[in-house]
C-alpha positions in Angstrom: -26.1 -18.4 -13.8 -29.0 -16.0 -15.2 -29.4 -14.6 -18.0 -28.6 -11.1 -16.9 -25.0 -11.1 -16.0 -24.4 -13.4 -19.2 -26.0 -10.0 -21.2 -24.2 -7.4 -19.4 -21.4 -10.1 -20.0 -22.0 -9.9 -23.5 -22.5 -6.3 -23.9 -19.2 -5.6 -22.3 -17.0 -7.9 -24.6 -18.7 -5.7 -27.7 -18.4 -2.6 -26.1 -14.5 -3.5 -25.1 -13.9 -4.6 -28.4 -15.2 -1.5 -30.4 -12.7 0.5 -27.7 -9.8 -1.2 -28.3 -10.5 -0.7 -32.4 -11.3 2.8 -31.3 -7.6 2.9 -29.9 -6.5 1.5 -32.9 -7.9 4.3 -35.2 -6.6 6.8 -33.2 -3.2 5.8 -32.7 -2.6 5.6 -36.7 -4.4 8.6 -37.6 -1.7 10.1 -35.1 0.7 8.6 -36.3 0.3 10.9 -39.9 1.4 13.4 -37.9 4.1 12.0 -35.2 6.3 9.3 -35.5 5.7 5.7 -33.5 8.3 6.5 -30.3 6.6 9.8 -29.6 2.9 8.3 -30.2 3.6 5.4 -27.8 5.6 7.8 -24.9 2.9 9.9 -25.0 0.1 7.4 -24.9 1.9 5.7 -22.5 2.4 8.8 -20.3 -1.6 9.4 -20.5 -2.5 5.6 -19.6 0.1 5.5 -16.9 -1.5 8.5 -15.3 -5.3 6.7 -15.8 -4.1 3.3 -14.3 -2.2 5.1 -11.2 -5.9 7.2 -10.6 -7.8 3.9 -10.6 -5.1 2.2 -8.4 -5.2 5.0 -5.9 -9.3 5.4 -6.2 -9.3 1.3 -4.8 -6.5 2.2 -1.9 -3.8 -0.2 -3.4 -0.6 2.4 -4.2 1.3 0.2 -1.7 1.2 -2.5 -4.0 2.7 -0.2 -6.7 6.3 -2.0 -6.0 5.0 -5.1 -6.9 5.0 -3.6 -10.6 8.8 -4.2 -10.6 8.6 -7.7 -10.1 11.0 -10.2 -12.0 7.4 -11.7 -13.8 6.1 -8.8 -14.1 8.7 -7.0 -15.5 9.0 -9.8 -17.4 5.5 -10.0 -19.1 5.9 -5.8 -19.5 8.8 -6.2 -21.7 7.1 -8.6 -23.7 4.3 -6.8 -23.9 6.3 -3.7 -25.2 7.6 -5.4 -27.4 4.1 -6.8 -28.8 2.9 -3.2 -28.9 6.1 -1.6 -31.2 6.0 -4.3 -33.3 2.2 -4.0 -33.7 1.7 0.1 -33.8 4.8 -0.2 -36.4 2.7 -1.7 -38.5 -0.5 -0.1 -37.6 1.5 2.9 -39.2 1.9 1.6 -42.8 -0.3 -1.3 -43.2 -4.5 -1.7 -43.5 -5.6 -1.7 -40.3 -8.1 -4.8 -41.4 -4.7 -6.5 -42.2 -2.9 -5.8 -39.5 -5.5 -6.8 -36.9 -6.3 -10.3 -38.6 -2.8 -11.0 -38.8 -2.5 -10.6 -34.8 -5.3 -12.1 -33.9 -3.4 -15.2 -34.8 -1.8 -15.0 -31.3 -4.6 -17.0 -29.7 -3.9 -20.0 -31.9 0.2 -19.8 -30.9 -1.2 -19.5 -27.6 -2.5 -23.2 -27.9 0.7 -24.1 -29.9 3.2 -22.9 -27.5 1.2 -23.8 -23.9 2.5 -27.6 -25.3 6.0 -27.3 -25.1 6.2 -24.1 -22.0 3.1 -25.3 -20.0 2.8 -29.0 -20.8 -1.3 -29.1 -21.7 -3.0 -31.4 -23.9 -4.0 -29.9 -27.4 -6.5 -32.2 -29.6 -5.3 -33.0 -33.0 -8.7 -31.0 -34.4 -6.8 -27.6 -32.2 -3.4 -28.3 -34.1 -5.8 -28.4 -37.7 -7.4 -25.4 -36.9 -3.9 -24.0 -35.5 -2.5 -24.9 -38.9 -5.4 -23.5 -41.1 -5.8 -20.1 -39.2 -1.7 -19.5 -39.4 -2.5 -20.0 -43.2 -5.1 -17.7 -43.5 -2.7 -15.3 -41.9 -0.1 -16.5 -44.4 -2.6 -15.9 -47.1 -3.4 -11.8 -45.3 0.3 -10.9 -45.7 0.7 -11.9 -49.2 4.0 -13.6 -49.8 4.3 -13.5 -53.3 7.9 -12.2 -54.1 7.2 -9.4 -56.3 4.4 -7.6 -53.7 5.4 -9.0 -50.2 7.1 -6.6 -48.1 8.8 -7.3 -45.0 6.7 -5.4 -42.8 3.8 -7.7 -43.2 6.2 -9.6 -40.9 5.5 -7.4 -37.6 2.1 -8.4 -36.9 2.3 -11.9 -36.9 6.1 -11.7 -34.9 3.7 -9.3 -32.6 1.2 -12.5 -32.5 3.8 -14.9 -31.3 5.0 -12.5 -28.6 1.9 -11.7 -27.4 0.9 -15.1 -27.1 4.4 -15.9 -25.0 3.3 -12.2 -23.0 -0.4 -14.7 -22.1 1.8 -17.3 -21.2 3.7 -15.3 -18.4 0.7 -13.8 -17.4 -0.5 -16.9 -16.4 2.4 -17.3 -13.6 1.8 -13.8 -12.2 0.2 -14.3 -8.7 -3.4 -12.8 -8.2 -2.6 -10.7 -5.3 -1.1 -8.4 -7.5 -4.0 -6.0 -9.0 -3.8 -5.9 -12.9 -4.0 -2.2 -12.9 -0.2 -3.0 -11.3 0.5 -5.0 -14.0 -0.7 -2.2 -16.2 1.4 0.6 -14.5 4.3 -2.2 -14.7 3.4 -2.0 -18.8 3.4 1.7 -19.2 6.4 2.2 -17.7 8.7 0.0 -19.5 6.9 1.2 -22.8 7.2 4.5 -22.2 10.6 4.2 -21.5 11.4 1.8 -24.6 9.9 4.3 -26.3 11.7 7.4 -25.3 14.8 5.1 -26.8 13.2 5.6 -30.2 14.0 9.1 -30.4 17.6 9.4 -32.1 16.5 7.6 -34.4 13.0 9.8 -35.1 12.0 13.1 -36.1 10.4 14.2 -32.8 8.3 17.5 -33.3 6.0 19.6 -30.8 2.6 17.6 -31.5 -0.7 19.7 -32.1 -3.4 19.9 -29.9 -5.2 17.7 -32.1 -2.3 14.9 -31.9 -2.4 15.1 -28.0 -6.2 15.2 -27.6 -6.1 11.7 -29.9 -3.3 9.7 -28.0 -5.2 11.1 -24.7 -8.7 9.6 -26.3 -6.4 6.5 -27.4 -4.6 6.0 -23.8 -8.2 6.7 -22.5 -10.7 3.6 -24.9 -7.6 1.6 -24.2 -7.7 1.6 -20.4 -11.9 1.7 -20.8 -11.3 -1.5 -22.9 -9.6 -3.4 -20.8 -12.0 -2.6 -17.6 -14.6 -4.4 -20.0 -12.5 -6.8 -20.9 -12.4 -8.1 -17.4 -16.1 -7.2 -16.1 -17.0 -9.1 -19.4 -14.8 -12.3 -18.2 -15.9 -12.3 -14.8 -19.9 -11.7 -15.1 -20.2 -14.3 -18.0 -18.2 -17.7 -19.5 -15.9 -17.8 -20.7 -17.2 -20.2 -24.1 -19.9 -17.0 -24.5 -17.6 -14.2 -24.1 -14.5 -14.8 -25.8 -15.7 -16.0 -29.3 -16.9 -12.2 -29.5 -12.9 -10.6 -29.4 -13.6 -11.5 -33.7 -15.5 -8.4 -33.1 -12.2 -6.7 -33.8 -12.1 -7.6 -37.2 -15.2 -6.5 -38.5 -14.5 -3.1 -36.1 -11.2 -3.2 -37.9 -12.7 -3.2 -41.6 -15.2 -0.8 -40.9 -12.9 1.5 -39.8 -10.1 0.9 -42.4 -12.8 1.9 -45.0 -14.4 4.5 -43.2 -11.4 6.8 -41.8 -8.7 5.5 -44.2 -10.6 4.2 -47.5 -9.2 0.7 -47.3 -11.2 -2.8 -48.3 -9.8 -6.3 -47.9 -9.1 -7.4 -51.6 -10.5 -11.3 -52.4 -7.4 -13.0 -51.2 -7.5 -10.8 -48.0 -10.9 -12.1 -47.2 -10.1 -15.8 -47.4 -7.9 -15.1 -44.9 -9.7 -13.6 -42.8 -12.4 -15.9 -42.7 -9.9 -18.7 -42.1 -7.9 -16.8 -39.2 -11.5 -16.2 -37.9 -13.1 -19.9 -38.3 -10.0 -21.5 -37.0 -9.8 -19.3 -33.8 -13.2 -19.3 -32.9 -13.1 -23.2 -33.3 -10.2 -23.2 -31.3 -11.5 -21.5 -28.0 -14.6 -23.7 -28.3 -12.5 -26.6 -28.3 -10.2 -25.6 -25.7 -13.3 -24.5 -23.6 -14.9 -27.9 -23.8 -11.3 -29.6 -22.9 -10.7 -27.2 -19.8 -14.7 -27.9 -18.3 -14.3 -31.8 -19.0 -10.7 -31.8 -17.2 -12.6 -30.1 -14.4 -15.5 -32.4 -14.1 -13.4 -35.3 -14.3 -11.0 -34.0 -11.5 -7.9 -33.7 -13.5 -4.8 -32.6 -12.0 -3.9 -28.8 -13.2 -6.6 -28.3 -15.1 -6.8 -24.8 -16.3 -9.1 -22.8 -14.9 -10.2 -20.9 -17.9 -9.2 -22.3 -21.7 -5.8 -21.1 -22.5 -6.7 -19.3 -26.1 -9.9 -17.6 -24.5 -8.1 -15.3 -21.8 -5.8 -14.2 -24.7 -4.8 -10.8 -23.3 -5.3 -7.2 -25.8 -2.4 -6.3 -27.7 -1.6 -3.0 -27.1 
C-alpha cells in the first residue's frame, strides 16, 4: 500500500477523533442548561435527520427496513444504553475522567470475545486487560470517603459498549451502517423521550439547539472518518490513534470547563492508555499471523481495534 492513503488514513482517525471530543464538549455544555432525556431526543432527532439525507443521497431508503432487524435492533438498544449511561456522566463528571474510564471498553472487548465469540487471547492481552481495568479503577477513585457511585456509569458504559462491538460483528454487510445508524437514533430518541416524567423539560434556547445540532452534526462527521480512516489505512496504524480522545478530552476539560487530572488521575490514564494501545498491537499481530497461517475464522480485523464510538 502507499504511503498516501496510509496519510489520508491517518489524518482521518485525528480529525474523527477531535470530532467526536468536539461532540463531547457540546453535549455537556448543553446539558447546563437542559437535562440528559431532552439533550439526547434532540440530538437524536438532528442525527436521525443527517443519517436519513446521506442514506437517500446514496439511493438506499429501501434498505431503511432493514434498521428494524432483530440484530440490529439488538445492537441499537445496547448502544442506547451505552450512550445514557455515558452522557449521564458526561453531565457531572470531568470529561478527562469520563472518557478514560470508557475507553476501557476495548480491553473488555478482548475479555468478553473469549467466552461470546470463542477467540484466542495471549496471556500478555489478559496482563494488559488486567492493568488498563486498574488504571480505570485507579480514575474513579474508590476510596470510601470520596467515591461516588456515578463514577460507576462510565465503566458499566465500557462493558456495554464492548458487548454493543460484539453484536456488531454478526450484523451482515449488506446492511449500510448509516442503517444501522438510523436503527440507533431511533431507539435513542425514543428511550429518551421516556426520560421525561422524570425531568424538568423546558423550551431550550437558540443557543442549546444550535449546540446539540453542532453535536448531532461532528458526531455523524466523526463517524464518516472513522470508517474512511479504517478502510484507506491498517488497521495496526489507525486504531492506536482513537487515544487521541484523551488528550482531546483534557484539553478540553481545562479549556471550556477548568478541569485537570489530579496525580492519581494521571496514573490512570497512562495505564488505561499503555495497556490498550498494547492491546490492539497485540491482537493486530494475532489476527495477521492467524491469516497467513490459514486459520479457520480468523478475524478479519483485530477485535479491540474496530471498537465502535460510544455515543
Amino acid at each position: 500500500m502507499s504511503a498516501a492513503p496510509n496519510v489520508r488514513g491517518m489524518v482521518a482517525m485525528v480529525a474523527s477523533m477531535a470530532l467526536f471530543i468536539t461532540n463531547d464538549t457540546l453535549l455537556k455544555v448543553a446539558m447546563h442548561e437542559v437535562p440528559l432525556g431532552q439533550a439526547l431526543a434532540l440530538r437524536s432527532l438532528f442525527a436521525g435527520l443527517l443519517l436519513l439525507a446521506l442514506v437517500a443521497r446514496a439511493g438506499e431508503l429501501g434498505l431503511v427496513l432493514h434498521a428494524f432487524r432483530p440484530r440490529v435492533l439488538a445492537r441499537s438498544g445496547l448502544d442506547t444504553l451505552t450512550t445514557v449511561l455515558y452522557v449521564g456522566a458526561l453531565a457531572v463528571m470531568p470529561i478527562a475522567s469520563t472518557t478514560t474510564i470508557y475507553l476501557s471498553a476495548p480491553l473488555m472487548t478482548v475479555a468478553l470475545a473469549v467466552p461470546l465469540l470463542g477467540e484466542r487471547v495471549s496471556l500478555p492481552q489478559w496482563c494488559a486487560v488486567v492493568i488498563g481495568f486498574a488504571g480505570a479503577v485507579i480514575v474513579m477513585r474508590p476510596d470510601p470517603a470520596t467515591f461516588q457511585l456515578v463514577a460507576l456509569l462510565p465503566l458499566v458504559a465500557a462493558l456495554s459498549g464492548s458487548l454493543r462491538d460484539i453484536v456488531t460483528r454478526n450484523i451482515g454487510m449488506e446492511i449500510p451502517g448509516a442503517v444501522v445508524g438510523v436503527s440507533t437514533t431511533l431507539v435513542l430518541g425514543l428511550a429518551s423521550t421516556l426520560l421525561a416524567p422524570f425531568e424538568p423539560w423546558r423550551m431550550p434556547s437558540a443557543l442549546v439547539v444550535g449546540q446539540l445540532a453542532a453535536s448531532a452534526l461532528t458526531f455523524a462527521l466523526g463517524t464518516l472518518l472513522l470508517v474512511y480512516a479504517f478502510r484507506n489505512a491498517p488497521v495496526s496504524l489507525v486504531s492506536p490513534l482513537r487515544y487521541i480522545l484523551v488528550f482531546g478530552a483534557i484539553v478540553s476539560g481545562f479549556a471550556v470547563f477548568g478541569e485537570l487530572p489530579d496525580g492519581w488521575a494521571w496514573i490512570g490514564i497512562v495505564l488505561v492508555v499503555g495497556a490498550g494501545l498494547y492491546s490492539i498491537q497485540a491482537e493486530h499481530r494475532r489476527s495477521r499471523r492467524a491469516r497467513r497461517e490459514g486459520a479457520p475464522g480468523a478475524p478479519a480485523h483485530p477485535t479491540v481495534a474496530l471498537a465502535a464510538p460510544k455515543d
